[in-house]
GUVOMAR-990445 format. One record per residue (C-alpha): residue number from 1; x, y, z; residue in one letter. Coordinates in Angstrom, 3 decimals, m for minus. Each point is the difference from the previous one (the first is absolute). Layout:
% residues N
+-----+----------+----------+----------+---------+
! num !        X !        Y !        Z ! residuo !
+-----+----------+----------+----------+---------+
! NUM !        X !        Y !        Z !       A !
...
+-----+----------+----------+----------+---------+
***
This chain:
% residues 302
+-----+----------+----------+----------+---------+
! num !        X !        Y !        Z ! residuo !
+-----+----------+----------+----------+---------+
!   1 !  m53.358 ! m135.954 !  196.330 !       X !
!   2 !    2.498 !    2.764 !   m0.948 !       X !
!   3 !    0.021 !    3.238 !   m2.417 !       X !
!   4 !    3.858 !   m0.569 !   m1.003 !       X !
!   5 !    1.440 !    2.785 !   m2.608 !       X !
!   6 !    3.108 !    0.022 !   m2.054 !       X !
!   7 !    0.938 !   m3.815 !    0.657 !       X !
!   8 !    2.195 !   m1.495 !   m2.710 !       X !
!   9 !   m0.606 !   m3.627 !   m1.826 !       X !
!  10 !    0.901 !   m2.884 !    1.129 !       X !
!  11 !    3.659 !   m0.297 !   m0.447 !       X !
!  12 !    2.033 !   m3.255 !   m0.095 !       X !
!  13 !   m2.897 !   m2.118 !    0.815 !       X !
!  14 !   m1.795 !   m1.478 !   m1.550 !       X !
!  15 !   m4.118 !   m0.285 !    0.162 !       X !
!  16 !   m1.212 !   m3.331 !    0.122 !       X !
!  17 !   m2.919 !   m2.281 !   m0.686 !       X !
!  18 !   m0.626 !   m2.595 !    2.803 !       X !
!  19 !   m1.600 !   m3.597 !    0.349 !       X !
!  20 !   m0.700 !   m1.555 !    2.854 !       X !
!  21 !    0.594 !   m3.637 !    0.166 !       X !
!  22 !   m0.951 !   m1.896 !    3.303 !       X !
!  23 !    0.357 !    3.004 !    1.664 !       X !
!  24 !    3.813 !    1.151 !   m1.127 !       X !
!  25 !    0.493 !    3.536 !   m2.350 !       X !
!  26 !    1.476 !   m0.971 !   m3.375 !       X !
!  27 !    1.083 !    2.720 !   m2.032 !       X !
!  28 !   m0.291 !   m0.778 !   m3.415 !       X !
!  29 !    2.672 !    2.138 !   m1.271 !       X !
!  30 !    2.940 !   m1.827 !    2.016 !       X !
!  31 !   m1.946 !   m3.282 !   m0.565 !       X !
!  32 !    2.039 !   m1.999 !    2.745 !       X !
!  33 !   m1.225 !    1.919 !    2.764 !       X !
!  34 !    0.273 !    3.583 !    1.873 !       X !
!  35 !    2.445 !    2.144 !    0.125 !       X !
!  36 !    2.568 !   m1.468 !    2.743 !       X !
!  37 !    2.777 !    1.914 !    2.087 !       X !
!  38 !    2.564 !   m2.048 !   m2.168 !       X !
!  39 !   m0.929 !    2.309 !   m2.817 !       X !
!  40 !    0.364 !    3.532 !    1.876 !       X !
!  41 !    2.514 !    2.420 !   m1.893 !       X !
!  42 !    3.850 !    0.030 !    2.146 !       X !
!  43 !   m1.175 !    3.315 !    1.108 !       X !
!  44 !   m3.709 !   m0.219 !    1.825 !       X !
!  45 !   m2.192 !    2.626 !    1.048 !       X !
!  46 !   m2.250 !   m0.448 !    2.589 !       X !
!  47 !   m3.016 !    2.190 !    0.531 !       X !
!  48 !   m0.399 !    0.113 !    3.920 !       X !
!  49 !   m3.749 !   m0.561 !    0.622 !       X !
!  50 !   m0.414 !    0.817 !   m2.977 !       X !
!  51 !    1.895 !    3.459 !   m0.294 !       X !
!  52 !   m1.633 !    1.672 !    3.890 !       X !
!  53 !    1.401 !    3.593 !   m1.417 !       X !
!  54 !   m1.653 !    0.018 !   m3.142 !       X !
!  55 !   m3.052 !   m2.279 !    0.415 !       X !
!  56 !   m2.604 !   m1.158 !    2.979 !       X !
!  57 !    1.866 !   m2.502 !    1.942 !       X !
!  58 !   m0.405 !   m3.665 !   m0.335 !       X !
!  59 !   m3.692 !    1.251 !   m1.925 !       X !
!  60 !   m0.722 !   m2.257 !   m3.037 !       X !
!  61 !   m0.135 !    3.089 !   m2.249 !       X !
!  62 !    3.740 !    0.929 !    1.492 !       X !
!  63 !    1.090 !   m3.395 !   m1.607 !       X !
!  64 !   m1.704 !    0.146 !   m2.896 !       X !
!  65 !    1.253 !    3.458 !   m0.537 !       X !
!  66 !    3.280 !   m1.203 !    0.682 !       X !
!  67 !   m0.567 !   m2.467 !   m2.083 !       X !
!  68 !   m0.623 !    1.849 !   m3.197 !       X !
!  69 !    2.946 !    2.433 !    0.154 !       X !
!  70 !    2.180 !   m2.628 !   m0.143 !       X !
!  71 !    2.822 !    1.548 !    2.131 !       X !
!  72 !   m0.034 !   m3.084 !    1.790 !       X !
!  73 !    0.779 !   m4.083 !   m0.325 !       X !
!  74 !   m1.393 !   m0.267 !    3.505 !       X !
!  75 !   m2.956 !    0.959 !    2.218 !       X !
!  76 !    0.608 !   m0.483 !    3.545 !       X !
!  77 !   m3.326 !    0.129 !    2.460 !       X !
!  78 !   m0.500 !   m0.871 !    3.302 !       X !
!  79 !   m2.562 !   m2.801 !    1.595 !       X !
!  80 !   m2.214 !   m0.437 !    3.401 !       X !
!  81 !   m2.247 !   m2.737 !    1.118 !       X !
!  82 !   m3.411 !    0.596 !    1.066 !       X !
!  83 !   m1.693 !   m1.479 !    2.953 !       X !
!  84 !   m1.564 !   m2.670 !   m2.597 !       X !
!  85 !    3.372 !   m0.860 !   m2.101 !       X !
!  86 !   m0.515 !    2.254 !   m2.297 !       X !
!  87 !    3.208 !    1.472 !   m2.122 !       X !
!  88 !   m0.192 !    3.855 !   m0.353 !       X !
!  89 !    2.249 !    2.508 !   m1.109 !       X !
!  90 !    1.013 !    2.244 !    2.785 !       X !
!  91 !    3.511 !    0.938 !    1.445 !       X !
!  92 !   m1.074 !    1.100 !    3.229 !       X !
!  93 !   m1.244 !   m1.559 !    3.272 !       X !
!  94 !   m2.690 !    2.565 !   m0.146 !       X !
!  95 !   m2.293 !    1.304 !   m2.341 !       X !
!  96 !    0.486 !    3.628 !    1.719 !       X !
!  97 !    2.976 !    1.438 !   m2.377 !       X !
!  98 !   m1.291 !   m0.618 !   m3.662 !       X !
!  99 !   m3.969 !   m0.785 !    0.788 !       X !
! 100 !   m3.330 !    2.338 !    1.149 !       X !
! 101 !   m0.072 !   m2.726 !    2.728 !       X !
! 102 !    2.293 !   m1.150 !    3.308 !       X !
! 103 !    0.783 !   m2.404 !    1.637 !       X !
! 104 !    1.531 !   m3.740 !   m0.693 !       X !
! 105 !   m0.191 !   m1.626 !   m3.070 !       X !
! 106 !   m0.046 !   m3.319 !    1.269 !       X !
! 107 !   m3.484 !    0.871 !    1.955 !       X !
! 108 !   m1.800 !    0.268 !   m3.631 !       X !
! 109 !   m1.560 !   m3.151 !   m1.871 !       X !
! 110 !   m0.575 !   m0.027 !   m3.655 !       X !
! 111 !   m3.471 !    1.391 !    0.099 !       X !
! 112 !    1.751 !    2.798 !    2.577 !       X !
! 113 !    2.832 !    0.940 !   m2.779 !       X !
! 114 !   m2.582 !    0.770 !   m3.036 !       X !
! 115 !   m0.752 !    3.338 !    2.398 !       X !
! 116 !    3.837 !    0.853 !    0.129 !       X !
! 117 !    0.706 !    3.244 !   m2.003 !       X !
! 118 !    3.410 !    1.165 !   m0.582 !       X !
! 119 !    1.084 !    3.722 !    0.769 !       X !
! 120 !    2.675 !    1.183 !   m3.459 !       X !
! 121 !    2.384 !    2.110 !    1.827 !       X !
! 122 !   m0.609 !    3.858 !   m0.875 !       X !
! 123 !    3.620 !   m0.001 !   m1.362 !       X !
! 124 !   m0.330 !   m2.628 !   m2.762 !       X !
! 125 !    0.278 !    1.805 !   m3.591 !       X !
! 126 !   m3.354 !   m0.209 !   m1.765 !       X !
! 127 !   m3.357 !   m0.536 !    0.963 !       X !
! 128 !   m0.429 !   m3.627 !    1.709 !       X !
! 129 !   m3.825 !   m1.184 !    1.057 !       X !
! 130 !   m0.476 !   m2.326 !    3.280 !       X !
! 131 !   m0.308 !   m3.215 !   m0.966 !       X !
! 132 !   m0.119 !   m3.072 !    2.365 !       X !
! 133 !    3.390 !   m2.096 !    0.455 !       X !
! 134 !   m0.022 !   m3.115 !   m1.765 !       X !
! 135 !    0.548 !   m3.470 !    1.171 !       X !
! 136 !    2.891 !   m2.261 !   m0.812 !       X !
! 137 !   m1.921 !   m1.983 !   m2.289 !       X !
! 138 !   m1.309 !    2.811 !   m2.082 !       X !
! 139 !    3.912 !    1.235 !   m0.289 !       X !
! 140 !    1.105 !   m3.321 !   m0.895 !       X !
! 141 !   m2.690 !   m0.404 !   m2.798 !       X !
! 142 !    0.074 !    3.660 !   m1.507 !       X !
! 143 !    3.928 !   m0.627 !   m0.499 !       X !
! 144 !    1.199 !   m3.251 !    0.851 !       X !
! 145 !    2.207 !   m1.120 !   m3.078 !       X !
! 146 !   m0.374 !    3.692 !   m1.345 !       X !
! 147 !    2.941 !    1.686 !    2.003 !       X !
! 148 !    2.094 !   m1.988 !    3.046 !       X !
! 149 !   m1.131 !    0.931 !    3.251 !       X !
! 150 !    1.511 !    0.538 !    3.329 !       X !
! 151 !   m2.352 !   m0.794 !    2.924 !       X !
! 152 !    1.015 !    1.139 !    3.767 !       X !
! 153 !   m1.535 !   m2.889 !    2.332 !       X !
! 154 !   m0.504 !    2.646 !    2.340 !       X !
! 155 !   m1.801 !   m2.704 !    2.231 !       X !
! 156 !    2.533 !   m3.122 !   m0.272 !       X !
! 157 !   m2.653 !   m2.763 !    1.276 !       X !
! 158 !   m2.016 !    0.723 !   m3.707 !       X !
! 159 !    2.985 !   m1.336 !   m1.658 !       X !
! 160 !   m1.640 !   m3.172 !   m0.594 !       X !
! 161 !   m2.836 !    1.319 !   m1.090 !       X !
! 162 !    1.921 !    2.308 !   m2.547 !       X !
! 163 !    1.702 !   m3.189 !   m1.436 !       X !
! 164 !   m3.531 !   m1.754 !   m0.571 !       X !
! 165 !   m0.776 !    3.018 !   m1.790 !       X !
! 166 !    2.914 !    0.154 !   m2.226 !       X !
! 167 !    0.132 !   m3.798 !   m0.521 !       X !
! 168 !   m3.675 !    0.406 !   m0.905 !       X !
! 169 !    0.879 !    3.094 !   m3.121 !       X !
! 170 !    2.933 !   m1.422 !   m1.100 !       X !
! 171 !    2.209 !    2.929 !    1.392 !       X !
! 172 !    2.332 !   m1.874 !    2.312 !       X !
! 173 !    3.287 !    0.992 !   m2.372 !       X !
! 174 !   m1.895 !    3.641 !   m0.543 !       X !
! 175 !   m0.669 !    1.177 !    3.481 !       X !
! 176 !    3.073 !    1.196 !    2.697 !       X !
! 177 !   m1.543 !   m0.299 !    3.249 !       X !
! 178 !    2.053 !    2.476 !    3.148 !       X !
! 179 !    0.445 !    0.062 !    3.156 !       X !
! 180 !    2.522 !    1.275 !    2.114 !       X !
! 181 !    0.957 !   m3.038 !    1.833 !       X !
! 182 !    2.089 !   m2.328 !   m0.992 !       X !
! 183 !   m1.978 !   m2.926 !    1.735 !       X !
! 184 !   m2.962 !    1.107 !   m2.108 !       X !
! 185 !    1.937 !    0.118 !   m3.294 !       X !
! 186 !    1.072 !   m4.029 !    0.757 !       X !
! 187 !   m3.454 !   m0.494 !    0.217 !       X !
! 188 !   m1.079 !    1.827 !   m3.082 !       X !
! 189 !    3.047 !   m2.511 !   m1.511 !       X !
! 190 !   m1.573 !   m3.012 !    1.247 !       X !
! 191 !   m3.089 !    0.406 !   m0.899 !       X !
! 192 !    1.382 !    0.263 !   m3.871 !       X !
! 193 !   m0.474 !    3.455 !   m0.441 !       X !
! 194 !    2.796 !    3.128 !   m1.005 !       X !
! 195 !    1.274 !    1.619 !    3.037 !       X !
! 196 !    0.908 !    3.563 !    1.082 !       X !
! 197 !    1.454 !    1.151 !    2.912 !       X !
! 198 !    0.284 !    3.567 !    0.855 !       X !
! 199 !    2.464 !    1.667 !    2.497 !       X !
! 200 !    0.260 !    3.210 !    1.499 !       X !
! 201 !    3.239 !    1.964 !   m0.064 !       X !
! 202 !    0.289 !   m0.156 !    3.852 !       X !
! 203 !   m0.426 !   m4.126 !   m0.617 !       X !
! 204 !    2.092 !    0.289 !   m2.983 !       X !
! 205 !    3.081 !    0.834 !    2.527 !       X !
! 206 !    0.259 !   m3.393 !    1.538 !       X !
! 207 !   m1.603 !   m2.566 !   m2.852 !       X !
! 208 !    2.123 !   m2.310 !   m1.827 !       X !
! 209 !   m2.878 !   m0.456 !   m2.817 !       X !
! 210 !    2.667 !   m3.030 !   m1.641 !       X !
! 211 !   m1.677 !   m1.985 !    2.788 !       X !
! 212 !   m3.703 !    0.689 !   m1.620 !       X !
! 213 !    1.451 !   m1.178 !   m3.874 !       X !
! 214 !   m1.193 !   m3.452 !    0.268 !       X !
! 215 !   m3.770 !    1.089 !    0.430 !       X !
! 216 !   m0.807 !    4.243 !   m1.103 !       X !
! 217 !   m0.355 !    0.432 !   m3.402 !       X !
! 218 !   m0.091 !    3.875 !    0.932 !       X !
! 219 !    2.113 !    2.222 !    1.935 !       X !
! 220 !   m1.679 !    3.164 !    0.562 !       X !
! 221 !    2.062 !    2.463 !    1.768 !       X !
! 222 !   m0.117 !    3.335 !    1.695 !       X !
! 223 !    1.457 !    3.227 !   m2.517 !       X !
! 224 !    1.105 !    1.286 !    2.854 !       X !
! 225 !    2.558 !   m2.528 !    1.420 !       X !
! 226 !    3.512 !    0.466 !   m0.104 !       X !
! 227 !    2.157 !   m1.103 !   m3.216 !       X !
! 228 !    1.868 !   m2.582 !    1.841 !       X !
! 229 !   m3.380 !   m1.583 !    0.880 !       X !
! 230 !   m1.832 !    0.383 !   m3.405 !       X !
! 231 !    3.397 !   m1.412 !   m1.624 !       X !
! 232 !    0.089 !   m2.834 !    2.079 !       X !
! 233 !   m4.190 !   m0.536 !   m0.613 !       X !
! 234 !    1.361 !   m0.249 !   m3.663 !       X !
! 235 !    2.634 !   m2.697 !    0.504 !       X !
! 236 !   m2.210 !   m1.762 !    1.892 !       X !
! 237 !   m0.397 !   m2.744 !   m2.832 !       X !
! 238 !   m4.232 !    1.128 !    0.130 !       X !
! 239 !   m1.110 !    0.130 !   m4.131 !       X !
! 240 !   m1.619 !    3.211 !    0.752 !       X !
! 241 !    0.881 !    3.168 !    1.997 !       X !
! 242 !   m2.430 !    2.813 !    0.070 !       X !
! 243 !   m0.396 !    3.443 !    1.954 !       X !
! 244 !   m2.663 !    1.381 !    1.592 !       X !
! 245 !   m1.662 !    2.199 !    0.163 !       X !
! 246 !    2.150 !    2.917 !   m1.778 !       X !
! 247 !   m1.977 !    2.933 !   m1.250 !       X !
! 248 !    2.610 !    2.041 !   m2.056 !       X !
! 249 !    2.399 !   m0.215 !   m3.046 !       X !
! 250 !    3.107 !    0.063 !    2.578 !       X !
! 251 !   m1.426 !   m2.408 !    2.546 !       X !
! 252 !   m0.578 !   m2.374 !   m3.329 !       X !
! 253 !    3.562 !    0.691 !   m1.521 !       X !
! 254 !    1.587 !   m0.637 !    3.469 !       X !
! 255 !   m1.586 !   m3.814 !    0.405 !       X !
! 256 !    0.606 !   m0.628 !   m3.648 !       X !
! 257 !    3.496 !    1.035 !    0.056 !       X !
! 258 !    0.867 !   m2.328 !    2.991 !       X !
! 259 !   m1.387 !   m2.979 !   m1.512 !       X !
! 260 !   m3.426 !   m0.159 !    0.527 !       X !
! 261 !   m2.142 !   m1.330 !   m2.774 !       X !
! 262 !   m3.533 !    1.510 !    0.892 !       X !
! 263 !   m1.913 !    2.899 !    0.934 !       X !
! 264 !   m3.098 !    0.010 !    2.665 !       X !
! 265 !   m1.305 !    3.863 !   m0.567 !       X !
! 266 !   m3.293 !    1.562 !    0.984 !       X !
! 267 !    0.865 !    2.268 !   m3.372 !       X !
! 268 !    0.448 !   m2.470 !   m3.167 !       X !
! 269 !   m1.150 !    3.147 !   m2.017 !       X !
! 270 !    2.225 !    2.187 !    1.164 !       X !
! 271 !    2.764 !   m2.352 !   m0.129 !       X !
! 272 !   m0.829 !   m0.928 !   m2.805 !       X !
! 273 !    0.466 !    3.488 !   m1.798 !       X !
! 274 !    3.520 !    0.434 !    1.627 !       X !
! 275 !    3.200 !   m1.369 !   m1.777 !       X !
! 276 !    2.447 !   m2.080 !    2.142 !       X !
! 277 !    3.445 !    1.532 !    0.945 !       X !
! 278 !    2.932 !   m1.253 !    0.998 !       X !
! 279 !    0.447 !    0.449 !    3.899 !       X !
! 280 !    3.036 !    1.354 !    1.790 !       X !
! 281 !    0.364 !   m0.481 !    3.520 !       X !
! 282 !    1.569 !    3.337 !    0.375 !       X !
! 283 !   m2.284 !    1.705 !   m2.353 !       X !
! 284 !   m2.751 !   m1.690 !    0.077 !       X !
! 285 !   m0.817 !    0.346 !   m3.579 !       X !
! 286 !    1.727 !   m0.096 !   m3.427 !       X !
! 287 !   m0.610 !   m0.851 !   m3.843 !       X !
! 288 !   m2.695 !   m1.279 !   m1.947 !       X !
! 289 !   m0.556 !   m3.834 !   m0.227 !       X !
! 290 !   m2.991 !   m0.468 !   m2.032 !       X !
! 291 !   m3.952 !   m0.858 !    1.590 !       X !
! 292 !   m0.383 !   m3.205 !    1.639 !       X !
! 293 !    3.539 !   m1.385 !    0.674 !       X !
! 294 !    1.872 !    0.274 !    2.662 !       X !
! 295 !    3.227 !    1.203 !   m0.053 !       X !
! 296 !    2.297 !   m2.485 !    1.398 !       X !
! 297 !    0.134 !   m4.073 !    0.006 !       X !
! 298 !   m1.477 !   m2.025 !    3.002 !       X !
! 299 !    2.491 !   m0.596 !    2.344 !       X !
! 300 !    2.349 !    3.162 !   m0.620 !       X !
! 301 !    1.613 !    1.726 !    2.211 !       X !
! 302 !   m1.081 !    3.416 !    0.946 !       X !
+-----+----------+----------+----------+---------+
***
């Protein structure tokens, strides 16, 4: 539950009537199936749990908010297992940061997370209601074929039960699921699902990501690495090479200039309102590119 002012329409996507058939989301309008990663623009934005500086954090009224502005292709979000198997929507260990409660979310059960409120940070625009955090399931059936998803296995031993859940709605070509360890990500592979691997910019120094090619269907790096690593992340023969988690126009331009193909940003909206430039390495900024499009080719040198 949310009071929400001044949000746009829905813009570049498109709102959908669903059947369910033996359990799997068929959208009507595409009439072969959901909406897969194979149909994402060249240039992606990715709302980082679901936009964390401009809604409630991994909150199903953050995505669906998210959702309706359309200033993303994406929403990312961020999943836990509960003491009974249970798939929620959490990114940290704890509930202490973003909930009225503390301690580990692994210690709750089902029946336990229907009393889990979470806390909207005071510095959010708008006015934003508690609401309780939603389950996997209830993410996956609210959008699932409606919008690709990106889902952090923040716990990797529920990867199985993620694919069972996927396999089960139809979203196996709809969903990325991330970790940050390679290991995981040939998992996620086996098991038939997309994979995404992110790195850090400190792991970013020593990776040779050509070696992950045969098996991530996502390379999600760190803004903040060096141009000779993010160049290299580029060459790397991956399909897909997106930054996180960048938070201005610059940080954006930057990435998008060296090649990468996608942005992870906790501000879609804001993004979304600034126009792309051309980036200099000694400047640091330059002319007007047009919205959207990045200014340089994938593999380019910077």
């Amino acid at each position: 539950m949310v009071t929400r002012t001044a949000l746009t329409g829905i813009a570049g996507l498109t709102s959908l009537a669903l059947a369910g058939q033996g359990g799997a989301i068929a959208p009507l309008e595409w009439g072969a199936g959901p909406l897969t990663v194979s149909a994402l623009p060249r240039v992606v934005y990715t709302a980082h749990r679901g936009g964390a500086r401009e809604v409630p954090e991994n909150s199903m009224t953050g995505l669906m908010t998210a959702y309706e502005r359309g200033t993303a292709q994406v929403l990312d979000l961020d999943t836990r297992i509960l003491r009974d198997g249970t798939m929620v929507v959490m990114h940290d260990a704890t509930l202490n940061r973003t909930t009225y409660l503390g301690g580990p979310v692994d210690a709750l059960d089902r029946r336990d997370w229907q009393g889990v409120r979470l806390r909207p940070r005071d510095a959010l625009p708008g006015s934003w209601r508690s609401e309780r955090p939603p389950t996997l399931a209830e993410v996956l059936d609210r959008f699932g074929g409606r919008v690709v998803l990106m889902v952090e296995a923040k716990d990797p031993r529920s990867l199985r039960a993620i694919a069972t859940m996927l396999r089960e709605r139809g979203l196996t070509r709809s969903v990325l699921v991330n970790s940050n360890h390679p290991a995981v990500a040939l998992r996620t592979h086996r098991l038939g699902l997309l994979s995404q691997l992110w790195r850090s910019a400190y792991q970013m120094r020593t990776d040779r990501p050509a070696r992950w090619r045969p098996f991530v269907d996502v390379l999600d790096v760190d803004h903040k690495a060096r141009d000779r690593d993010l160049v290299r992340a580029v060459r790397s023969g991956i399909p897909r090479v997106w930054a996180h988690t960048v938070v201005t126009p610059a940080q954006r331009d930057r990435v998008l200039a060296l090649g990468c193909d996608g942005i992870i940003t906790d501000a879609p909206g804001r993004l979304a309102r600034a126009r792309v430039r051309a980036w200099s390495r000694r400047q640091g900024q330059g002319q007007d590119q047009g919205q959207g499009q990045g200014p340089g080719q994938r593999g380019a040198m910077p």
